[in-house]
Every structure is written in structure tokens, then in C-alpha cells.
N, C-alpha and C positions, 0 to 999 in steps of 0.2 A: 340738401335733398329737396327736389321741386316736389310738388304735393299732386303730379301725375303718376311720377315716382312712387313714391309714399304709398299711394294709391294701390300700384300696380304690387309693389313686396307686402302688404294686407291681403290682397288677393289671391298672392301665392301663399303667405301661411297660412289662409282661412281653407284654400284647396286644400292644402296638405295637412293638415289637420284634420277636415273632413275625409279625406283616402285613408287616413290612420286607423280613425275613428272606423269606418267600412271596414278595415283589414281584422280587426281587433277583433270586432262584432261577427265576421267571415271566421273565424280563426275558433271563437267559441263554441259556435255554432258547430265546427268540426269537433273540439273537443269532450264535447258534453258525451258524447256517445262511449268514447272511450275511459272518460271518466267514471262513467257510469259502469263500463266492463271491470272497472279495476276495481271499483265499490265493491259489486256481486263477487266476484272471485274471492272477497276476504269476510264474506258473511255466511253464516252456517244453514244448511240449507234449507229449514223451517223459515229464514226470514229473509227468503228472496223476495217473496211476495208478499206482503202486507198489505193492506187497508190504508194505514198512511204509511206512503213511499219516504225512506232514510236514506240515507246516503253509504250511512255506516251501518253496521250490525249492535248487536250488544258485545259483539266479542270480533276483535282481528282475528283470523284465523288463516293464518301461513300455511298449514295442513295442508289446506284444500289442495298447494300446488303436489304437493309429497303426494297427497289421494291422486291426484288426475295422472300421474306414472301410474300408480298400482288399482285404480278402475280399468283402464284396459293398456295394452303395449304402449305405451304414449312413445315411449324412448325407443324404440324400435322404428315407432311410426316417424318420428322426428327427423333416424339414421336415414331411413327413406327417403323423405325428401329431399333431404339434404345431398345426397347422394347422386340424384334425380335433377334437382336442380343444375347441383356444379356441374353435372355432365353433359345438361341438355344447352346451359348456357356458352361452353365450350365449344361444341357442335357449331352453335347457332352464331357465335363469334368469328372461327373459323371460316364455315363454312360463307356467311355475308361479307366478309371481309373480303375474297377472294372473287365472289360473284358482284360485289361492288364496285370493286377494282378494273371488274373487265368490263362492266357497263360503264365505267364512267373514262377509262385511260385507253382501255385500246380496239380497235377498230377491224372491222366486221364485217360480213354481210347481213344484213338483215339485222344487226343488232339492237334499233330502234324500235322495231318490231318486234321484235323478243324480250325486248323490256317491257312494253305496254302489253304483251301478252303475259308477262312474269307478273306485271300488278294487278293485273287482272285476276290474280288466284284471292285477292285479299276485300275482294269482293262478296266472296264463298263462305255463306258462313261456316261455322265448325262444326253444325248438326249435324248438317246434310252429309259432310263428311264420314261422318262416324259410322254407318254401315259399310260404304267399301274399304273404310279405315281396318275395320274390323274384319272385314272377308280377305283381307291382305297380311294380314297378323296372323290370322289362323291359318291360311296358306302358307305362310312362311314357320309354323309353328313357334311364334314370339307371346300368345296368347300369355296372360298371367307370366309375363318377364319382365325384367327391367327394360328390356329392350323396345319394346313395344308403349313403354311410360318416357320412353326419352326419342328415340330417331324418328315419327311421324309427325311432331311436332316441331321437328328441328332444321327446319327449312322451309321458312317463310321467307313471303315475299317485303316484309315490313324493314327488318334487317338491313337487307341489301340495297333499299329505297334509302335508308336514314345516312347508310353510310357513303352510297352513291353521290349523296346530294354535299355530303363532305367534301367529296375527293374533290366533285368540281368546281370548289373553292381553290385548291392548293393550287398555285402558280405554275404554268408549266414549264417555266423557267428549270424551277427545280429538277423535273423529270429530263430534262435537254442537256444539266450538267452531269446528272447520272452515267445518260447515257453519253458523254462526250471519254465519263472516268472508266468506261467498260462494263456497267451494270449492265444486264437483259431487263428485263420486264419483270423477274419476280423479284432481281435483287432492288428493282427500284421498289417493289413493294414492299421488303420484308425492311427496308433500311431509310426509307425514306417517308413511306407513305402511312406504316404502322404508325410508327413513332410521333409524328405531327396526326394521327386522329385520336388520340388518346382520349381526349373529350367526347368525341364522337362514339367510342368504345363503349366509356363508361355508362353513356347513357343507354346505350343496346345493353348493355352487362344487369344494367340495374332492372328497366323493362322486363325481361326475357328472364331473369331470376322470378320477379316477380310471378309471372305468367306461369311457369313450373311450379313452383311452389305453391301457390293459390288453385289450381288446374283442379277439379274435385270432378266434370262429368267424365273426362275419359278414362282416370283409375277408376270409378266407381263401374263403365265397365267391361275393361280390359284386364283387370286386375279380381281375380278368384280366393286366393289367397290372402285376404282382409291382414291374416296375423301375422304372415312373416314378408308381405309384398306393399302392404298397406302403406298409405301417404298422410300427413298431416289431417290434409281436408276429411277423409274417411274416417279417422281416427277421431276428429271433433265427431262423426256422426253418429261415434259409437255410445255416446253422451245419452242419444236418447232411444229408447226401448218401448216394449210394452209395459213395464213399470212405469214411466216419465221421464220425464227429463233432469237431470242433472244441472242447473242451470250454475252455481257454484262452480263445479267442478269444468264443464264447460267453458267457462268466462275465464277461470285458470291458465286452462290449455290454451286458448285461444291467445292471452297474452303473452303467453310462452312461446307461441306460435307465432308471432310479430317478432320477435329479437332479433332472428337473421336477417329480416329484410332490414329492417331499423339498422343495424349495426352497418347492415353492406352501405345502404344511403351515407350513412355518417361517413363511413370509409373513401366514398368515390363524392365526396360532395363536393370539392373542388372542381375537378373533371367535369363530376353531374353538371352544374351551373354554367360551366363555360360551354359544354357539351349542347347545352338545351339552349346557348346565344347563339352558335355559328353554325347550326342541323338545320338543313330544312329553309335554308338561303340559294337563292335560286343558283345554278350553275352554268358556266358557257356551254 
């Protein structure tokens, strides 16, 4: 080995070293906060706060999570989103898969145009929204439904952009043999074009979960019925009062209110990773 060599493989373990060393320091930096949620959740609630900050309590105390069901509906609240979520994610898979499909495969008048005016809505933020969101909800009498927590949400322009930019990756080889074996247009969809974006799915499935299940300003106020309509986010809000805050009990909920997305991420991580390489590569 010449000693320009030599040189240059030092170089690259001191890089890489050094990137690890960032990532680790990156990585703690994220974890502290949550470490810290899972500390409070297990200490009694006299010694949230103290004078010198612990980590731990004088006592584990597992309760806390049994308390935070029976302080308010937790488990009601939980069915909700849960409910909310799968549904809106559904919708939202669906419906972008389909509106994807016709911006990116087949051909139109005006189609170019109706796309840059489709992403144009994602411009918009979600405030401005929410009064004729709301004068339309009550028009339609969905005020305080499940209805009105999942179908205004459920078609965006983000979806259809992520999956768009998939399709026009796939070769159109493929779609020419389809159509050579008698497929139309949806069977090349349902049999060809699903099936190869599955990556692309995941990472919409994972997003748009999230985004449901986190969503706390338009239940908080669409939704009247806090006790039997109520969502996760509302239900952490029920934690604080004119008594105080619960902050134990709170820190409970709220890790218990992390599981589903954690579990979905772990589930589609395969997908997720391939999903987050080949999205968002430019297309013909």
C-alpha cells in the first residue's frame, strides 16, 4: 500500500468516525426528551418537580399508567383515534393512489395544469381553512361526527405528489405489456402499478397515520362531545384543569399514545426505507 493510499483510507476512517460520532451526539440529543417522559411517567406526583432534578423517583410506580385510563376515558379516547386514523389513512391511500395514477399515466387536456393547480392547495395553510371547513360540516350536518374528523382531511394534495413522482419512475415498458395482454387502465393499475409502489405506500401509510393521530386543532373544534367523540390529543388535554396539571399522569398517556405509530414504523420499515430512496426522484 503506497502511502497516498494509506493516506487517503485514514481519511476516510477519521470521516467516518467523525459522522458517527455527529450521528450518536444527533441521536441523544433526540433521546433525552423522551427519556425524560418515561422518567416522569414512573414518579409520584409530589416529585415531578423538585429543586434538584432525578431522573428517577423514590418509587417506580407503574399505577400511574392504570391511573391515566381511569383520570379520564383514555381508552375510549385511544378507540377514537385509532378508528380516525385507520380510516382517514384508508381514504387518503386510496383516494392518492388513484389521483396519482391519472397524473402521472394517462393523458388529458389540461392535465399539467390541473396538477400545478392540485399543488397549489398545499400552499394553504390549515388555519385559514378551518372556518369554511367548519361552515361545511355544519351544512352538511357532520359537526361532532366521526365524519367530519376523517373525510376533510382526506385529500390532499401531498399524497398524490409522493405517489405521482413514483409512478414516473416505473418503466413504461411495463404498462405497454399490460396493455398488449388486454389490461385497461385500471387493471394496469390495480395489477401492476399497486403492487411495484408498495414502498411508496408505506411511506404515505406511515405520514398520513401520523398526521391523524397527532391532528389535536381540528377535533378540539369539530368535535363537542370531548367523552364519547374525543381523540388522543384532547384527551392528553384533559390532564390539565383548574386544579394543575397532572404531569405524571400526563407523561403516561402520552407514551402510551406513541405505541401505535412506533409499532406501525417498525411494521412498514422495510418499505418505509426503500419508500424514502426511490419518492421524490424526478420523473419523465
Amino acid at each position: 500500500m503506497t502511502s497516498e493510499t494509506a493516506v487517503t483510507v485514514t481519511g476516510r476512517r477519521i470521516r467516518s468516525s467523525v459522522s458517527h460520532i455527529l450521528l450518536i451526539i444527533v441521536a441523544l440529543l433526540f433521546l433525552g426528551p423522551l427519556v425524560y417522559a418515561v422518567s416522569t411517567s414512573l414518579k409520584p406526583a409530589d416529585e415531578v418537580f423538585t429543586p434538584t432534578p432525578h431522573l428517577f423517583g423514590s418509587e417506580i410506580r407503574w399505577q400511574n399508567y392504570a391511573d391515566a385510563f381511569t383520570f379520564a376515558p383514555f381508552g375510549r379516547y385511544f378507540l377514537n383515534s385509532l378508528f380516525v386514523a385507520v380510516a382517514g389513512t384508508l381514504v387518503v391511500v386510496v383516494a392518492s393512489s388513484l389521483s396519482a395514477y391519472a397524473f402521472a399515466r394517462l393523458r388529458f387536456r389540461g392535465r399539467e395544469q390541473l396538477f400545478v393547480l392540485f399543488l397549489g392547495t398545499l400552499m394553504v395553510p390549515q388555519e385559514v381553512l378551518i372556518v369554511p371547513m367548519y361552515w361545511l360540516m355544519q351544512s352538511l350536518g357532520w359537526v361532532d361526527s366521526y365524519w367530519a374528523l376523517i373525510l376533510p382531511w382526506a385529500f390532499t394534495a401531498f399524497g398524490t405528489f409522493l405517489l405521482r413522482q413514483f409512478f414516473l419512475t416505473v418503466p413504461a415498458e411495463l404498462e405497454e405489456a399490460a396493455r398488449v395482454d388486454g389490461c385497461g387502465p385500471f387493471g394496469t393499475f390495480l395489477r401492476i402499478m399497486l403492487p411495484l409502489a408498495r414502498p411508496a405506500i408505506a411511506v404515505l401509510t406511515v405520514f398520513t397515520f401520523i398526521s391523524f393521530w397527532g391532528s389535536f386543532l381540528w377535533p378540539l373544534i369539530i368535535v363537542n362531545s370531548v367523552e364519547t367523540k374525543g381523540t388522543v390529543p384532547l384527551g392528553l388535554a384533559q390532564f390539565s384543569g383548574q386544579q394543575g396539571t397532572q404531569w405524571n399522569l400526563m407523561m403516561a398517556a402520552s407514551i402510551m399514545a406513541m405505541i401505535p405509530t412506533v409499532l406501525l414504523v417498525i411494521l412498514l420499515q422495510k418499505h418505509l426505507v426503500r419508500g424514502l430512496l426511490v419518492t421524490g426522484l424526478g420523473g419523465r
